[in-house]
MMTF fields as JSON, N, C-alpha, C and O atoms, coordinates in Angstrom:
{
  "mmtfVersion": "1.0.0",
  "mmtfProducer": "UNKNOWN",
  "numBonds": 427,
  "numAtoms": 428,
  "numGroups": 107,
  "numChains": 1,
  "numModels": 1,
  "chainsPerModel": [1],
  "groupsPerChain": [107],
  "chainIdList": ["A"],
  "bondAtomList": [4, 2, 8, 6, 12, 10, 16, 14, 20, 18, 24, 22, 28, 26, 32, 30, 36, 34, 40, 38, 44, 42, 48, 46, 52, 50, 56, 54, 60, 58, 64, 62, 68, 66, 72, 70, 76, 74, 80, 78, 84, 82, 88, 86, 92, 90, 96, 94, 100, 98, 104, 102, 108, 106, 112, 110, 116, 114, 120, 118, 124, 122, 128, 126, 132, 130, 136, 134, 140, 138, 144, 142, 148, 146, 152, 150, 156, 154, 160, 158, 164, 162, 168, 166, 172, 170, 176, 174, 180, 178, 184, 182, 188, 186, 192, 190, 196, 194, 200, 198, 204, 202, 208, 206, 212, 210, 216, 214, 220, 218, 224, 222, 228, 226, 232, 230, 236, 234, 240, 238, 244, 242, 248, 246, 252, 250, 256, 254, 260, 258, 264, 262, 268, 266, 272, 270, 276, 274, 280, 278, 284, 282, 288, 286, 292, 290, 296, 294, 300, 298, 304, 302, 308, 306, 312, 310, 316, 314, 320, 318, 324, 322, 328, 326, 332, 330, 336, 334, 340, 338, 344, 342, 348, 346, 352, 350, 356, 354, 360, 358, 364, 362, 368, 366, 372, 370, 376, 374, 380, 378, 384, 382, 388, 386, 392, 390, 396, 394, 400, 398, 404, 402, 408, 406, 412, 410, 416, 414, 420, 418, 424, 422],
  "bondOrderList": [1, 1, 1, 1, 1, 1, 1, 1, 1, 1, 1, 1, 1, 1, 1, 1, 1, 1, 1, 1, 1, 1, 1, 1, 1, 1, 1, 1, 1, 1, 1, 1, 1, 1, 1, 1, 1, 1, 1, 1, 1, 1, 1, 1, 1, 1, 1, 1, 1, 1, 1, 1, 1, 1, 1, 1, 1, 1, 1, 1, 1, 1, 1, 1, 1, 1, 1, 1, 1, 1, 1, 1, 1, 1, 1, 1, 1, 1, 1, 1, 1, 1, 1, 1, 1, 1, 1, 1, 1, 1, 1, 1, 1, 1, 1, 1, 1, 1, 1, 1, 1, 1, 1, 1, 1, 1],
  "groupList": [{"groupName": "UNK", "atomNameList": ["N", "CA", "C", "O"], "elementList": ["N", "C", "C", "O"], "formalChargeList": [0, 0, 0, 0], "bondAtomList": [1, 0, 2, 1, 3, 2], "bondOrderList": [1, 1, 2], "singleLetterCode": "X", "chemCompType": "L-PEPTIDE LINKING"}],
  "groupTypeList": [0, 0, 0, 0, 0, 0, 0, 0, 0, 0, 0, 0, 0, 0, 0, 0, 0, 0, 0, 0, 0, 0, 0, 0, 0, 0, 0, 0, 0, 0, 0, 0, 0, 0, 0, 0, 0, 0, 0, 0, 0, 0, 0, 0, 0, 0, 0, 0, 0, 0, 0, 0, 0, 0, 0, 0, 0, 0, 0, 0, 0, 0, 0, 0, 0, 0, 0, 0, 0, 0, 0, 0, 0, 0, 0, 0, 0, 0, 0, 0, 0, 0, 0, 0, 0, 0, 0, 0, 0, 0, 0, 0, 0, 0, 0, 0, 0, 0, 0, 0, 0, 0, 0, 0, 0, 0, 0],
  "groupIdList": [1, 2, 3, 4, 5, 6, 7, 8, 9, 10, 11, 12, 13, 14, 15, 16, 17, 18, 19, 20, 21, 22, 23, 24, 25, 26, 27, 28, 29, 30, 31, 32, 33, 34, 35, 36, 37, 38, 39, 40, 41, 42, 43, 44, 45, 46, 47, 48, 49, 50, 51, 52, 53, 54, 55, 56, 57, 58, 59, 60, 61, 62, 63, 64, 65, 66, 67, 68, 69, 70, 71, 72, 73, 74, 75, 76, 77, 78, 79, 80, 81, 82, 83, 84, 85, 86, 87, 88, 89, 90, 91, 92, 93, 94, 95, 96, 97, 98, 99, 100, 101, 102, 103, 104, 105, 106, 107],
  "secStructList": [7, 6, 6, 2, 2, 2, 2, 2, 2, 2, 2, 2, 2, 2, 2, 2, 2, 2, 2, 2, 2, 2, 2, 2, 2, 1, 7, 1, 1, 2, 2, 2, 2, 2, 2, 2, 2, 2, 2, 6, 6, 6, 6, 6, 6, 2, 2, 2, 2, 2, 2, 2, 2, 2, 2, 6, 7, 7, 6, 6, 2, 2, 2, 2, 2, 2, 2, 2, 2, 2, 2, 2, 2, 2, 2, 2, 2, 2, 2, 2, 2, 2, 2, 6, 6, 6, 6, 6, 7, 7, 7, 7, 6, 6, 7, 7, 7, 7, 7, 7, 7, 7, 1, 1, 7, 7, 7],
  "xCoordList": [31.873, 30.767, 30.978, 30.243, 32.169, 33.111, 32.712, 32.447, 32.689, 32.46, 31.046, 30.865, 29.92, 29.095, 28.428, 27.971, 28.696, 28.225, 28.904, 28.555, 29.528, 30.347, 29.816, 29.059, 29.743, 28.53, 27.124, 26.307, 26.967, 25.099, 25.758, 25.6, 26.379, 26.759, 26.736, 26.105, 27.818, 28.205, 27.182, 27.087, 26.063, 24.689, 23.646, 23.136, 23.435, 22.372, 23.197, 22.556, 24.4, 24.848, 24.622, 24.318, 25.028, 25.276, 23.393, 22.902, 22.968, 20.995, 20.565, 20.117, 20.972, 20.805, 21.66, 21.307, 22.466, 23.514, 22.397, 22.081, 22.118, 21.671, 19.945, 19.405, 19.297, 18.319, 18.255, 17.532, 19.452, 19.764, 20.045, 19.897, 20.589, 20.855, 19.462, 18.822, 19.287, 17.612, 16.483, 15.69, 16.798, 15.385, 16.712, 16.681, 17.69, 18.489, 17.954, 17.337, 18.293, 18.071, 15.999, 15.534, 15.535, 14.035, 13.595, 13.261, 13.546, 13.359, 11.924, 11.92, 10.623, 10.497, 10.34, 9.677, 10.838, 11.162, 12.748, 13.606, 12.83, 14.166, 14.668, 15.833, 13.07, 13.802, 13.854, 14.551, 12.88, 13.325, 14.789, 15.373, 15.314, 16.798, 17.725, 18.728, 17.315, 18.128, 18.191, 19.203, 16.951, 16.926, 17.938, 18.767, 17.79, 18.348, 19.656, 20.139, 20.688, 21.922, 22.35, 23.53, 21.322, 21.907, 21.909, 22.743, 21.047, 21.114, 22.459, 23.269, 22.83, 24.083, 25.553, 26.761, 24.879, 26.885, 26.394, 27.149, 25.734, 25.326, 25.866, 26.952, 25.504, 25.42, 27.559, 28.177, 28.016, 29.21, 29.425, 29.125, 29.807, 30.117, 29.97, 30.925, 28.55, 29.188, 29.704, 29.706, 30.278, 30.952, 32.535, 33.568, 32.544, 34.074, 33.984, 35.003, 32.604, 33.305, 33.028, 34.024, 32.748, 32.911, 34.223, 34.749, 35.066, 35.803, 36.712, 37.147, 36.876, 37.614, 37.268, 38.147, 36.284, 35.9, 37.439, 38.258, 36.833, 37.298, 38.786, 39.408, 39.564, 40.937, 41.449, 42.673, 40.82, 41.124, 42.359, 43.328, 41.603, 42.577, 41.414, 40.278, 41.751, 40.908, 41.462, 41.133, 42.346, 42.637, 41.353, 41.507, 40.37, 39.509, 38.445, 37.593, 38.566, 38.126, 37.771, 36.665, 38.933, 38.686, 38.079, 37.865, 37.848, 37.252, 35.783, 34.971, 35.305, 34.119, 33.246, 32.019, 34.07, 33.865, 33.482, 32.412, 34.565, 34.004, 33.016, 32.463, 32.64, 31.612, 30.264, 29.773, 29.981, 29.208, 28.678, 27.496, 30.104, 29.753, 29.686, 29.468, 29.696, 29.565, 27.627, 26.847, 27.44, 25.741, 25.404, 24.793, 25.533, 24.933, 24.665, 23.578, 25.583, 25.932, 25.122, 24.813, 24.797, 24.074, 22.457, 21.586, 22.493, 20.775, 20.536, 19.631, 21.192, 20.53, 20.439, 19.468, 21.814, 21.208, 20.166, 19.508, 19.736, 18.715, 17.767, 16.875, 17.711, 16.375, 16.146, 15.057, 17.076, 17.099, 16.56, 15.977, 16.739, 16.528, 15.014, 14.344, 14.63, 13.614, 12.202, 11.046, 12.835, 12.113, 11.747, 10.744, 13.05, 12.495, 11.797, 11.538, 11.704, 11.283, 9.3, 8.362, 9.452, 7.5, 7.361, 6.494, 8.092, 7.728, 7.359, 6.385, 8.31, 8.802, 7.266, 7.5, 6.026, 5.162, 4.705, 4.284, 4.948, 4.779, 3.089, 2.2, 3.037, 1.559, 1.746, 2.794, 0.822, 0.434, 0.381, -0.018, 1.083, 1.363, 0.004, -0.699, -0.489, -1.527, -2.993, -4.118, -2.48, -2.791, -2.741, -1.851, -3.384, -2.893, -2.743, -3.28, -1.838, -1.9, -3.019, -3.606, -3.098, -4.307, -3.812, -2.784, -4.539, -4.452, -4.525, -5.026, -4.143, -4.152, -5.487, -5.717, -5.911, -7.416, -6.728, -6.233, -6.687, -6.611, -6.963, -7.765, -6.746, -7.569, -8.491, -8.321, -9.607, -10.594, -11.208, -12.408, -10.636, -12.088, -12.487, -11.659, -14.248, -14.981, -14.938, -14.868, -15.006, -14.829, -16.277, -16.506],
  "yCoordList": [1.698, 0.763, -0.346, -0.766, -0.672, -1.985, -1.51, -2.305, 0.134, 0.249, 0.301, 0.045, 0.816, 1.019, -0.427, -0.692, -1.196, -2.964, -3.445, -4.502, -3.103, -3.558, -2.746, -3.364, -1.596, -0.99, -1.332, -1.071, -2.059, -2.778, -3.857, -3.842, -4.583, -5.421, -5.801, -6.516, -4.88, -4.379, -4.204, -4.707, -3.335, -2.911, -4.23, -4.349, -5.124, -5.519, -7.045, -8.027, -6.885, -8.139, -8.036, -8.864, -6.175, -5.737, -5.435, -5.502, -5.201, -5.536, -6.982, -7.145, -8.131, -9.223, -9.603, -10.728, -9.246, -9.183, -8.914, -9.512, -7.799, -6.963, -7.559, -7.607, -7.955, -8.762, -9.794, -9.952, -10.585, -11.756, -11.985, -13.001, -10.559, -10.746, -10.275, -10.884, -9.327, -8.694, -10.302, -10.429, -11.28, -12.517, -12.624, -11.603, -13.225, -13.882, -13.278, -13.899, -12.161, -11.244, -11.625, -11.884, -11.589, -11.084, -12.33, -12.172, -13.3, -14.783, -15.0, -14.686, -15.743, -15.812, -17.263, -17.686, -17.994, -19.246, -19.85, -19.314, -20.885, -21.369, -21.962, -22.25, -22.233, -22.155, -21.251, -21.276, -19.911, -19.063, -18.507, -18.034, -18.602, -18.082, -19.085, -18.699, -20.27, -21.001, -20.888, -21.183, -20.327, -19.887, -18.993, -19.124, -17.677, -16.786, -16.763, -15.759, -17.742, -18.07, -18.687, -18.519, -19.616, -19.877, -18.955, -19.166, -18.083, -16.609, -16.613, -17.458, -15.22, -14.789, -15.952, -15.718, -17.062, -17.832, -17.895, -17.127, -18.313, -17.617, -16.266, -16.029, -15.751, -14.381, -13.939, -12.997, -14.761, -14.445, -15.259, -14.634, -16.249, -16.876, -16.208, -16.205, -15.619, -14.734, -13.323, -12.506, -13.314, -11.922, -12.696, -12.052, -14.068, -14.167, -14.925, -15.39, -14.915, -15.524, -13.928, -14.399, -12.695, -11.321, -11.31, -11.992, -10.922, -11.012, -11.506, -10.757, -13.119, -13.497, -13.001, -12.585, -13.133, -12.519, -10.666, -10.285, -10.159, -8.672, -8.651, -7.884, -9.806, -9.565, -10.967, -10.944, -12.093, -12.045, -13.552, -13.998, -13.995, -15.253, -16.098, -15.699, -17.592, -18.489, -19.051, -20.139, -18.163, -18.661, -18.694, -19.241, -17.987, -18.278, -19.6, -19.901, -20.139, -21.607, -22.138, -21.976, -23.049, -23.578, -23.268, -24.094, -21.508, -21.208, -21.184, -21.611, -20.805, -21.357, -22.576, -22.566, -23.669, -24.87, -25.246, -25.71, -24.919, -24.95, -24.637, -25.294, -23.075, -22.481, -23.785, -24.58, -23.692, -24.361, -25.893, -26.173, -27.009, -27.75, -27.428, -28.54, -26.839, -26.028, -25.608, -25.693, -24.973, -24.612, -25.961, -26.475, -26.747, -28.045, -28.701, -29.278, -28.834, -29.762, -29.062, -29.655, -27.587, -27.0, -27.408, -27.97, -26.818, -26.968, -28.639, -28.852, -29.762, -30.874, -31.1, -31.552, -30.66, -30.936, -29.859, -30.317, -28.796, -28.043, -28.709, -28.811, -29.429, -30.087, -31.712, -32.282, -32.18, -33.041, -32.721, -33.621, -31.614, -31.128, -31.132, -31.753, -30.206, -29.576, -30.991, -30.861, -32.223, -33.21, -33.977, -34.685, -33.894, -34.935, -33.624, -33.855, -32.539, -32.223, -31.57, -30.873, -31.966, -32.014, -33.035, -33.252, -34.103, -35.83, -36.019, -36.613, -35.408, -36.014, -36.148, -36.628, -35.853, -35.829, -34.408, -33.372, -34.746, -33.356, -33.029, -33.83, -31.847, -31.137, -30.086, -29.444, -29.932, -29.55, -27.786, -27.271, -27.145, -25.667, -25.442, -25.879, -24.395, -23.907, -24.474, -23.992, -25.839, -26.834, -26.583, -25.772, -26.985, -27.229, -28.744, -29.386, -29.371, -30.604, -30.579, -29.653, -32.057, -32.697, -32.603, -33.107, -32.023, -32.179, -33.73, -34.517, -34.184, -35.831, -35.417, -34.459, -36.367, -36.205, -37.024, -38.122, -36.556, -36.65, -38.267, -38.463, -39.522, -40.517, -40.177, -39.217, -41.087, -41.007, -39.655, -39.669, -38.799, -37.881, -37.829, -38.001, -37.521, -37.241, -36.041, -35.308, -35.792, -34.4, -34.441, -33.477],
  "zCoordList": [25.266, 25.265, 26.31, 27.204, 25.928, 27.305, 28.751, 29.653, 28.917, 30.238, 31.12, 32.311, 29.876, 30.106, 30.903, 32.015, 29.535, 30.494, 31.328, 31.852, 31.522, 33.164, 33.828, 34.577, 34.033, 35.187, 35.257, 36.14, 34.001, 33.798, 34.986, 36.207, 34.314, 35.229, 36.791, 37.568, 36.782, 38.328, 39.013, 40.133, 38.384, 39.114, 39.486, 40.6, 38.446, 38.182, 39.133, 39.505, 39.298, 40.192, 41.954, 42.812, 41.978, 43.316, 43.939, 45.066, 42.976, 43.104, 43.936, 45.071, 42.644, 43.327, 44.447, 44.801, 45.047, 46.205, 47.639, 48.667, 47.03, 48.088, 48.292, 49.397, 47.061, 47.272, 48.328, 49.312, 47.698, 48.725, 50.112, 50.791, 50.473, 51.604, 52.384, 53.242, 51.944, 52.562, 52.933, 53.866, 51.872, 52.189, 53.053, 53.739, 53.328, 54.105, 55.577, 56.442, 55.591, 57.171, 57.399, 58.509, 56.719, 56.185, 56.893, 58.067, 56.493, 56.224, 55.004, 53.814, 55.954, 57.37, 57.526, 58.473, 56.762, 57.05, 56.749, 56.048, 57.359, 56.532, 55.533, 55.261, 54.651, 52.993, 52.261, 51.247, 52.731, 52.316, 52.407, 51.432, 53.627, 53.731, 52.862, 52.261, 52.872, 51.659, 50.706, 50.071, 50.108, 48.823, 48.515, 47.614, 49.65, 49.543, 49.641, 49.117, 50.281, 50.576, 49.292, 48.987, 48.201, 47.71, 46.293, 45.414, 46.198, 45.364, 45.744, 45.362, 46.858, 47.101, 46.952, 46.973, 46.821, 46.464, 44.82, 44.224, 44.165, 42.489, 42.59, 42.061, 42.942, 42.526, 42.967, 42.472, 43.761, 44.02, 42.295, 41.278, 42.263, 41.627, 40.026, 39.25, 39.657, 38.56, 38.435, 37.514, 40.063, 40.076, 40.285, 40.107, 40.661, 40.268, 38.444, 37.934, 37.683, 36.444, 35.88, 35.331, 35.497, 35.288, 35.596, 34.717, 36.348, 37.085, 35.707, 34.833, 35.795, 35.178, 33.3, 32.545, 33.044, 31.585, 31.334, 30.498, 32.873, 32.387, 32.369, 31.634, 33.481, 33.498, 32.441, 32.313, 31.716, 30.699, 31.108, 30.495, 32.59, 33.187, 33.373, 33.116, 33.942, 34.744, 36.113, 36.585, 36.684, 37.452, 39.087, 40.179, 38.629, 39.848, 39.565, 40.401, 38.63, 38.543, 39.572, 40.086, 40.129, 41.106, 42.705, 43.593, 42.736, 44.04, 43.511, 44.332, 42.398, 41.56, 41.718, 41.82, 41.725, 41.521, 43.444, 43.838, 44.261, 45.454, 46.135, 47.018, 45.525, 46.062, 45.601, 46.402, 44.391, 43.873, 44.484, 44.681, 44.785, 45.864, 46.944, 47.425, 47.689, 49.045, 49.243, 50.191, 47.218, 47.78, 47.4, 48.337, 46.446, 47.132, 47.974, 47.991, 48.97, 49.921, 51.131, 52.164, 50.824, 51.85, 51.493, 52.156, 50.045, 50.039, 50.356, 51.162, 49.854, 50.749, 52.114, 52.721, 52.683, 54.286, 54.573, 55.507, 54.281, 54.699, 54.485, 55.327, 53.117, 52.66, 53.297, 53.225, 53.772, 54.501, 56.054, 56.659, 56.588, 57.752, 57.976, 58.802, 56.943, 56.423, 56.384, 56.785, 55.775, 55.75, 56.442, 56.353, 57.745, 58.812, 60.219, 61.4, 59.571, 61.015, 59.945, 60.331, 59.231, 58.786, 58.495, 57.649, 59.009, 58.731, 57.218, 56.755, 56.601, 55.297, 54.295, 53.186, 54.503, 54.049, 53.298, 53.813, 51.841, 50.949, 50.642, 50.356, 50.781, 50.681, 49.515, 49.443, 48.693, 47.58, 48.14, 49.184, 46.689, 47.396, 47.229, 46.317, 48.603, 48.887, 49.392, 49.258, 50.102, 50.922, 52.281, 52.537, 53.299, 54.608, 54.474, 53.571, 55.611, 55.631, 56.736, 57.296, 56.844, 57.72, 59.213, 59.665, 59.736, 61.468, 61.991, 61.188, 63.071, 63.23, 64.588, 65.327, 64.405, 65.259, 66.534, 66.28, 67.802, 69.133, 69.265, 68.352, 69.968, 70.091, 71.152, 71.904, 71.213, 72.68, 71.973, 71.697, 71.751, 71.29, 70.375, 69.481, 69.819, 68.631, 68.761, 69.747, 67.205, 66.568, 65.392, 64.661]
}
């Protein structure tokens, strides 16, 4: 029975793996690939806590804990990036924002 769910496992981890990397390569923007980068360090991360469940130690803790600040520290500067280059002005999903009208000409 022990083995059967570890191959659920195995599968349904190496799925989202392979998900992740596909938007990563895919995009077609760059929060999409963030998203997706930060899937694949999740998705590492409960293949090193499996990992530790099956051999029954904790010694991968602390590469855990790194990864984890590592996708933080990424998704804000992306989202920091992300903010100053659309001038930090949020638009409602499925919005366009407003075009800025030219001076000197009527429209």
């Amino acid at each position: 029975m022990t083995d059967i769910i570890l191959i659920v496992v195995g599968v349904l981890l190496a799925f989202a793996a392979g998900a992740s990397v596909f938007r990563i390569v895919r995009g077609p923007a760059i929060l999409d690939r963030m998203i997706a980068s930060d899937m694949l360090v999740t998705t590492l991360i409960l293949v090193l806590g499996t990992e530790m469940v099956v051999h029954q130690h904790t010694r991968t803790i602390p590469i855990m804990i790194v990864l984890a600040i590592t996708a933080v520290f990424a998704s804000m500067s992306v989202a920091r990036y992300v903010s100053k280059q659309g001038g930090g002005k949020p638009t409602m999903p499925g919005t366009r924002p407003k075009q800025r009208q030219k001076r000197g000409k009527a429209q």
